[in-house]
TORFI-50446 format. One record per atom (N, C-alpha, C, CB): residue in one letter; x, y, z. Coordinates in pm, whole numbers, padded with zeros to 5 digits, always signed. Glycine has a CB too. Layout:
BEGIN
aXYZ...
# end
This chain:
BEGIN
x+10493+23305+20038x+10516+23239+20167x+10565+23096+20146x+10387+23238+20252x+10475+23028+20083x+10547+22895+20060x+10649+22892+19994x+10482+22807+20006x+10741+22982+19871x+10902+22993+19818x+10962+23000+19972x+10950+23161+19702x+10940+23064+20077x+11020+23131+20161x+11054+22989+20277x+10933+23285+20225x+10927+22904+20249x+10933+22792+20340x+11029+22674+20286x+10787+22738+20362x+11033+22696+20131x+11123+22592+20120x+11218+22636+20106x+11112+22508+20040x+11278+22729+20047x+11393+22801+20021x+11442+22755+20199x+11363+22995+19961x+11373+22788+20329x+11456+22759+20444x+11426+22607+20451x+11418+22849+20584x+11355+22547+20427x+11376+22341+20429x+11558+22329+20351x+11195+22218+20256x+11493+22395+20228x+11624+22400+20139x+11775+22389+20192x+11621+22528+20071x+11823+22529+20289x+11906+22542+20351x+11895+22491+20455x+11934+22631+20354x+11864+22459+20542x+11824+22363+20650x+11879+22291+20658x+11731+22310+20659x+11818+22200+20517x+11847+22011+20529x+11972+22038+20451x+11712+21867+20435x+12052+22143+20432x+12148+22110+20330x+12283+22209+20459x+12095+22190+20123x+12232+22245+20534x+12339+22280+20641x+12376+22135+20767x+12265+22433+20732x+12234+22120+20784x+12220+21985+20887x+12319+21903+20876x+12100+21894+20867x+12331+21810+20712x+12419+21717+20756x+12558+21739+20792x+12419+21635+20674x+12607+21808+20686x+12749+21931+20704x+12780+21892+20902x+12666+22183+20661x+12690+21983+20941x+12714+22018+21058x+12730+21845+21169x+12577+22136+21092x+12609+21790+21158x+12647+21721+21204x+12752+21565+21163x+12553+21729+21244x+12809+21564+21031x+12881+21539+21006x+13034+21567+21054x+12841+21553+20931x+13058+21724+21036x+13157+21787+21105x+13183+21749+21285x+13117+21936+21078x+13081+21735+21351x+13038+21709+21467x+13109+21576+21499x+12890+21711+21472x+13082+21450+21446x+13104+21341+21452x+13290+21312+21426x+12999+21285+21356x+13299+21366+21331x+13442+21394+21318x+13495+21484+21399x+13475+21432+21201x+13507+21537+21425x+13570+21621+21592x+13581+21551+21735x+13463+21750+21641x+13458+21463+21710x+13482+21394+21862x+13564+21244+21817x+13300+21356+21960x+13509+21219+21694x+13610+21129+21656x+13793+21128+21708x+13596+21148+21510x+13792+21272+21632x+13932+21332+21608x+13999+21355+21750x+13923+21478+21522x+13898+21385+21850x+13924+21401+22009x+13961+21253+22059x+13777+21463+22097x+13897+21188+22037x+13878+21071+22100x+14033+20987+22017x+13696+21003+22064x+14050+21044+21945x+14207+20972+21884x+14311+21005+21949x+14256+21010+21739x+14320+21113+21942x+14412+21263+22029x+14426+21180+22169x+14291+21462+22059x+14315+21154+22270x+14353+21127+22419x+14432+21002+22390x+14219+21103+22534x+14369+20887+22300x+14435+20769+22275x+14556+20788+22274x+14403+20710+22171x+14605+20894+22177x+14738+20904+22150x+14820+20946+22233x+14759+20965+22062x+14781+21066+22322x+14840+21125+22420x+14839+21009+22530x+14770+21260+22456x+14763+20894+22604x+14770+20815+22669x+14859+20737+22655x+14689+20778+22675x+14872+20716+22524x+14934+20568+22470x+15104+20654+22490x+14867+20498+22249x+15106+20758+22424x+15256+20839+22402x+15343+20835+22560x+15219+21037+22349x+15226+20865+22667x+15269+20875+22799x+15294+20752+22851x+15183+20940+22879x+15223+20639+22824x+15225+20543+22841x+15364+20488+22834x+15142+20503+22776x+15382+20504+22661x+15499+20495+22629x+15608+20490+22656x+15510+20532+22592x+15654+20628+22660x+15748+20724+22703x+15771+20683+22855x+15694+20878+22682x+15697+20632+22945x+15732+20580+23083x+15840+20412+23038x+15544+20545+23188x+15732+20363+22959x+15817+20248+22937x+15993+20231+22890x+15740+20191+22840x+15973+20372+22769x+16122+20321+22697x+16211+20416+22864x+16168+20423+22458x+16167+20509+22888x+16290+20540+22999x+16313+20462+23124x+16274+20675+23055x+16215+20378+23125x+16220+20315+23228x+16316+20155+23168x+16052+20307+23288x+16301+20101+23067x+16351+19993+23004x+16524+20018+22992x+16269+19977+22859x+16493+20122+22850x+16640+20164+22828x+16666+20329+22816x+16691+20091+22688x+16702+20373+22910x+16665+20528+22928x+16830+20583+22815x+16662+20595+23160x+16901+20494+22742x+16997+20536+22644x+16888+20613+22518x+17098+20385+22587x+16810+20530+22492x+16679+20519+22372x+16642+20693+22381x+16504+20387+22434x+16580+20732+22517x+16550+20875+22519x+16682+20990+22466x+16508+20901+22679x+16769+20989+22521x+16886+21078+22457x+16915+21078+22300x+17018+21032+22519x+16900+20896+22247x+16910+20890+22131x+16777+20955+22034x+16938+20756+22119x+16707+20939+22112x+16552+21033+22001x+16609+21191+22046x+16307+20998+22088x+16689+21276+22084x+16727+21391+22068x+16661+21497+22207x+16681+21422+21917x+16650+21438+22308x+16583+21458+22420x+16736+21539+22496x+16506+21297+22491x+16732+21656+22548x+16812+21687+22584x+16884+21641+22761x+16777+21797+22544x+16983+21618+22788x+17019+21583+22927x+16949+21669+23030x+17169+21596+22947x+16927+21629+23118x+16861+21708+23228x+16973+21785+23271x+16793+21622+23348x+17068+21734+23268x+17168+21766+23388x+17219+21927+23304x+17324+21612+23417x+17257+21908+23153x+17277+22034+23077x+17227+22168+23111x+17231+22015+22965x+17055+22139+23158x+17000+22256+23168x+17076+22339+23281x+16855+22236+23192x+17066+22280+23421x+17170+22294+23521x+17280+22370+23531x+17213+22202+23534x+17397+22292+23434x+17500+22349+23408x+17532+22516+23394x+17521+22288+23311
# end
């Protein structure tokens, strides 16, 4: 009985940090992601709104093309 108790402390304390390690980094990794997606939108309002030549030149296709 007592092998069986530590053998699970054993795996336990040796899954725990893993996990919540992994944990911390995911919301980390989330919490970068919205930044980025905010900041990108953010962005992207500014340069078309500044110099909307800039968008065509990054390879953005004409609106009007689709249309055609």
């Amino acid at each position: 009985w007592r092998r069986f108790v530590f053998v699970e402390q054993f795996v336990f304390g040796n899954l725990v940090l893993p996990v919540v390690l992994l944990t911390q980094l995911v919301l980390v990794g989330r919490f970068v992601f919205v930044i980025r997606v905010a900041g990108a939108a953010r962005g992207g309002e500014e340069v078309r709104v500044r110099e909307p030549r800039a968008v065509r030149v990054a390879g953005a296709p004409h609106p009007i093309a689709y249309k055609a």
